[in-house]
Each structure stands twice: as C-alpha cells, then as structure tokens.
C-alpha positions as CSV (number, residue, x, y, z in Angstrom):
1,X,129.8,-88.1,32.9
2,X,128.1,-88.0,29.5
3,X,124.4,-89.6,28.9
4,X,124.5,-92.4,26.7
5,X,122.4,-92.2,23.6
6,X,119.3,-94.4,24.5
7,X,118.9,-91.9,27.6
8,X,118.8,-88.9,25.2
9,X,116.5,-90.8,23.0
10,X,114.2,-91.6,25.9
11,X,113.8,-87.7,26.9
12,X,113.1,-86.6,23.3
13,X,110.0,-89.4,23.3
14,X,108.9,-87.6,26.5
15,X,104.9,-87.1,26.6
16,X,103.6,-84.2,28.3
17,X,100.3,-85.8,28.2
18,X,98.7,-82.6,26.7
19,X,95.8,-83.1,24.6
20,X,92.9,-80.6,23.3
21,X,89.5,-80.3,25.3
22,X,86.5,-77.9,25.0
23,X,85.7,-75.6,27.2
24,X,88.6,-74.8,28.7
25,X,88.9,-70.9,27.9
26,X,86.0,-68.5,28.0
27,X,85.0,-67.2,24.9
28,X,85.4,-70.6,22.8
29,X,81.4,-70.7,22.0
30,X,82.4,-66.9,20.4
31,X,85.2,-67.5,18.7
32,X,83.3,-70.7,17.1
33,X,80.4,-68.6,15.6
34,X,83.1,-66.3,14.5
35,X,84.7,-68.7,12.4
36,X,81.5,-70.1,11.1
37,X,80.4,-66.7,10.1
38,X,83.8,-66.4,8.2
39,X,83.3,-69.6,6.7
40,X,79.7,-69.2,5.8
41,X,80.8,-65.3,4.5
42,X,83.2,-67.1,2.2
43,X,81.0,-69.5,0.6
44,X,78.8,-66.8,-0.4
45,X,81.5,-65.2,-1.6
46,X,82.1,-68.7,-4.1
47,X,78.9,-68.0,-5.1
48,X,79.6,-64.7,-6.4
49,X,83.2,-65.5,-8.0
50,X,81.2,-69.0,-9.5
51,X,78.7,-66.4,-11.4
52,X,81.0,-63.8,-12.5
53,X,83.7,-66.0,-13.7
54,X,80.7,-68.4,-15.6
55,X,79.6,-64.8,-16.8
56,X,82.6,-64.1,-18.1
57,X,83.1,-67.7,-19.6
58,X,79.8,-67.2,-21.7
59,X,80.4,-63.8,-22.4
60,X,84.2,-64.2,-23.9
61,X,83.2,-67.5,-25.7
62,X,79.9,-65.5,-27.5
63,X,82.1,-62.8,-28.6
64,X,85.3,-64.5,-29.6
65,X,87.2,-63.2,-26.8
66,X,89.5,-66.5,-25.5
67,X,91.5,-64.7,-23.1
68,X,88.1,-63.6,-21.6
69,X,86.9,-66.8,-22.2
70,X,90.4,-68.5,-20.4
71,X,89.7,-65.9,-17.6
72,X,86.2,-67.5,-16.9
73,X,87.3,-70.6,-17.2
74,X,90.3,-70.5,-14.3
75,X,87.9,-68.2,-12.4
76,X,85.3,-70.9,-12.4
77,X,87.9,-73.7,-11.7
78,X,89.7,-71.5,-8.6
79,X,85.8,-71.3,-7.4
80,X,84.6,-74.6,-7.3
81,X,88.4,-75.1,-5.7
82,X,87.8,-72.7,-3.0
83,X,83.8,-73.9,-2.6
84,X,85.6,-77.6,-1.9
85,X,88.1,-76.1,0.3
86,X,85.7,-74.5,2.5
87,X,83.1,-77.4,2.4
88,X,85.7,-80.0,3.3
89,X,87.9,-77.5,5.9
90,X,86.0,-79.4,9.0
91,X,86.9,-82.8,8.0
92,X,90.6,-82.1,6.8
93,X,91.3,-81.0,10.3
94,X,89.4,-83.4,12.3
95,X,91.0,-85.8,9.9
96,X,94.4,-84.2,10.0
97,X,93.7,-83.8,14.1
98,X,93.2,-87.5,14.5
99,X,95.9,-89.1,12.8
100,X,98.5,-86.4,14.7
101,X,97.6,-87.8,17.8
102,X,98.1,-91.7,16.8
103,X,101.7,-90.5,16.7
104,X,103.7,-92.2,19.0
C-alpha cells in the first residue's frame, strides 16, 4: 500500500541531529594554522598587487598611457576587493554558518 503524501513529507524533514564541534579529528589545531598561514600569505600578497597596480596607475596617468593607466586602476580595485574578501572570509562563514542552522 502506497504512503500518503504527509508521510513522505515527514521523512524528507527528518533531522539527523548532526551538528559541527571542535576537536573531534586529530590534526584540526594543524589544519587551522594552515589556513591562517594561507590567509595571512594572501594578504601579503594584496599588498603587493595594491603597490604594483597603484604603480602602474601613476605611472600610465604621468605618461599618457590610459590603457596602463585603466590597468592600474582595475588592478587596484580587484585588490582592495580581494584585501576585503580575505578580511571579512571569518565572518561570512560564521555568518553564513549560523543562519544555515536556524533552518528548520
């Protein structure tokens, strides 16, 4: 005999009661400074791309050059994009984290 719908609807909205904890796997404090290395390494990085492409702004706008100067410009933009990024990456997933599991 079939299941009626509501049944069906009531094992799809089962909850496995599975929810993430630290600690639970060796290796987490590793893998932790491992990302924060990466994440510090990539800030540095912004640092770099900020100069050059603020280099290049300066140097295309001094000499007449506007595609150089357009170059700088986006570089410096995609920069401070990726310096925000990196900055904020904690938060969006803690944010993004917590309002996951208010789902119901």
């Amino acid at each position: 005999m079939p299941l009626p719908l509501a049944d069906h609807v009531i094992q799809l909205a089962f909850d496995p009661g599975i929810s993430p904890k630290g600690g639970g796997l060796p290796g987490l404090s590793v893998l932790k400074n491992v990302v924060n290395s990466i994440n510090m390494f990539g800030i540095i990085a912004v640092v770099g791309a900020l100069a050059v492409s603020l280099g290049v702004w300066a140097w295309g706008h001094h000499t007449g050059g506007h595609q150089a100067e357009a170059n700088g410009k986006k570089g410096a933009v995609v920069a401070a994009g990726a310096a925000l990024g990196l900055g904020a990456a904690n938060g969006i997933v803690s944010f993004f984290s917590t309002l996951g599991s208010q789902v119901q």
